[in-house]
N, C-alpha and C positions, 0 to 999 in steps of 0.2 A: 354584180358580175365582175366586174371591173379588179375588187377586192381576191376574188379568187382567182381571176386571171393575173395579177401579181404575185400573188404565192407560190402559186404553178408556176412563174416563170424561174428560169435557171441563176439568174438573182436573187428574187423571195425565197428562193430553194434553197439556196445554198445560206441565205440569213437565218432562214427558219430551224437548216441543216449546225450550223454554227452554235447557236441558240440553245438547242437542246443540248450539243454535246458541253458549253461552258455551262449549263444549268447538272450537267452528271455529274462535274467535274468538281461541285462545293463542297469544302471539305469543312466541319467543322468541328471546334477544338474545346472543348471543355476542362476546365482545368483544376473544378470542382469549387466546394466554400473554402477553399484553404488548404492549410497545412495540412495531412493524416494525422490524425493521434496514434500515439504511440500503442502498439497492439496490448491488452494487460497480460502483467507477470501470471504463469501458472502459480496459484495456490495452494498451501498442500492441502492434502484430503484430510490428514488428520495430524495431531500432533501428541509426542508422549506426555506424561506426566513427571516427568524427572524436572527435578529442581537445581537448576542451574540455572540462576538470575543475571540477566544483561539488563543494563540502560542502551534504550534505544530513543531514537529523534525520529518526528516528524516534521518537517516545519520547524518551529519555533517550541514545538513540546515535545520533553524529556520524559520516559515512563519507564520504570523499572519492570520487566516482565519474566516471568519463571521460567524461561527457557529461550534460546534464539528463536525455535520456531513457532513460539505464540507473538515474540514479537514481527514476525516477517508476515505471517498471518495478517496480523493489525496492519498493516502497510508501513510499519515503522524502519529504521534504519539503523541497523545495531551497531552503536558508539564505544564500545566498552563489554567487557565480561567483568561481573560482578552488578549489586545495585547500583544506583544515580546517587550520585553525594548531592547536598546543598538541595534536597527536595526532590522534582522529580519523579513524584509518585509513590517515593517508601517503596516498602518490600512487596506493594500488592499488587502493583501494575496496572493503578489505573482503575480496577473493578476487571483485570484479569483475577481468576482465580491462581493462588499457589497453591504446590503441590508438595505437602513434606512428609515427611517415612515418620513411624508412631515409633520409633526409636524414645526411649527414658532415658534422658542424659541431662536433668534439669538445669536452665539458667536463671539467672536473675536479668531483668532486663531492663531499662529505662526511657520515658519518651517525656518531656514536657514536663517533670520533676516527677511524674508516677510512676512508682517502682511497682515490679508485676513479676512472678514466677511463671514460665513457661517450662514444659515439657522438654523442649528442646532448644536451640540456638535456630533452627532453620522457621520453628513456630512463631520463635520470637521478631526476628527478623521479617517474616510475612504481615505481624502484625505493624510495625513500623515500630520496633521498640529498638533501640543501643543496646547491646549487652555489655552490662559492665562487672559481671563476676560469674564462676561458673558456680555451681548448687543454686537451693534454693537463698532467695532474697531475707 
């Protein structure tokens, strides 16, 4: 009795009254695991078939890709218009596909001392061959 006869008094009242209000009053602050990631880039829904080759970087890797937007696709970062010199992936991107117009305008082409006729300069280049004369080889 004694214990509720202190509560009830205008002392335990006002401690009990105190009590609750700094128990309302915790505020707490979360500040989460860290840093946010960066939201991701929108992607495009699709990309043409025109062939217009950049070397683009990722990191530390170089790829040659048949357009800017298959290389932004890949999450690459476009370094240059035209292929990658010094390697790089050649004209194929990597195991992108290229894309070239059936145009007959034959070259002669070269990669590793094997000389090869292609249909075109844009074929030949896809393949990862040098053209080094224009007709056939």
């Amino acid at each position: 009795m004694r214990f509720l006869a202190a509560i009830f008094s205008r002392q335990g009242f006002a401690i009990l009254f105190l009590s609750a209000i700094l128990a309302a009053c915790t505020v707490v602050v979360d500040d989460g695991p860290g840093p946010r990631p960066r939201p991701p880039r929108p992607e495009p829904q699709f990309c043409t078939k025109q062939y217009e080759p950049v070397c683009a970087r990722r990191g530390g890797d170089r790829q040659t890709f048949a357009n800017g937007c298959l290389a932004e696709r890949a999450g690459y970062r476009i370094v240059r218009d035209g292929p990658c010199r010094d390697g790089g992936g050649g004209g194929g991107g990597g195991g992108e596909q290229t894309f070239c117009t059936r145009e007959y305008a034959p070259v002669c082409g070269r990669r590793h001392g094997d000389m090869r006729t292609f249909p075109n300069a844009c074929e030949a280049r896809a393949s990862d061959y040098r053209i080094v004369g224009e007709g056939p080889c």
